[in-house]
N, C-alpha and C positions, 0 to 999 in steps of 0.2 A: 816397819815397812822396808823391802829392800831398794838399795839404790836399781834406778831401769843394766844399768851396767850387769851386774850379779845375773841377771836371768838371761842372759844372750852369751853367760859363757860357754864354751862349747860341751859342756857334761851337761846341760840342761837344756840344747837343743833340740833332741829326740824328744825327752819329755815334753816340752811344748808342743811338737809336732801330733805325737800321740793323743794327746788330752784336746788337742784343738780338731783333729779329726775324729774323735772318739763321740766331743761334744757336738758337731755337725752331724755326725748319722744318727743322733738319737734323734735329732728334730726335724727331721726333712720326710717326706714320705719317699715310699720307695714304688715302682714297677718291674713287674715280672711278666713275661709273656708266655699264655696259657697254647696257645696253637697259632695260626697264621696271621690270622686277623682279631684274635681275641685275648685283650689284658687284664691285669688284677692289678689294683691299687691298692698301695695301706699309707693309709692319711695316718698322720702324728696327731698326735691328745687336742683334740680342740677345744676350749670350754663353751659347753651348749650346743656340740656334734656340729654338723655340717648337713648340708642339703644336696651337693653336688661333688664329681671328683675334682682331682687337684689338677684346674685347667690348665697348668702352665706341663704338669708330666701325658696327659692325654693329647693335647695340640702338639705336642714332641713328635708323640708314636702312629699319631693319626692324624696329617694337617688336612685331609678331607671330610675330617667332623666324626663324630662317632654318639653312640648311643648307650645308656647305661643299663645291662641286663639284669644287675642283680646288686644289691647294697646290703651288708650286713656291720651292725653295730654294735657295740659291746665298750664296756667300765674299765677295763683291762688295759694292756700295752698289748701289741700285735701279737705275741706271742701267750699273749693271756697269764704269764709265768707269776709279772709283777703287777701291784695294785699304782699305779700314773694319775696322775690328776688329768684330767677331760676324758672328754670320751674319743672314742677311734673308731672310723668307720673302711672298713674293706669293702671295694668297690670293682664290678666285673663288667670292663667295656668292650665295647666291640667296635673295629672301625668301620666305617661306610665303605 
């Protein structure tokens, strides 16, 4: 095991920074906006899927409520490329 000193020398700062933000965007869902009033969600691997989108990115981009027009689910990672453990569901909201 290295002493804590060794990993905050400055040649291994980037790569900390790297690998800690690399491993945060795998697991956070993301938001993209389709037209003015209408979003696409892609939830991260949940075991057991989900029934709703990720209310804390929808009360973000709509704090007057919104509705969900369309849910598509799938085994995959968002880009369907690699086999992820849970399932991941894309979700298409609309605001009020």
């Amino acid at each position: 095991m290295l002493p804590f000193n060794t990993l905050l020398e400055p040649k291994r700062a980037p790569f900390l920074l790297i690998a800690t933000l690399a491993l945060a965007a795998c697991t956070e869902s993301s938001i993209s906006k389709i037209d003015s009033r209408t979003y696409s969600i892609e939830s991260a691997g949940i075991p057991g899927g989900s029934e709703a989108p990720n209310r804390r990115l929808a009360e973000r981009v709509c704090p007057g409520g919104y509705r969900v027009v369309e849910k598509t689910v799938h085994q995959n990672t968002p880009d369907r490329a690699r086999d992820e453990p849970g399932i991941f569901t894309n979700w298409t909201i609309r605001c009020l």
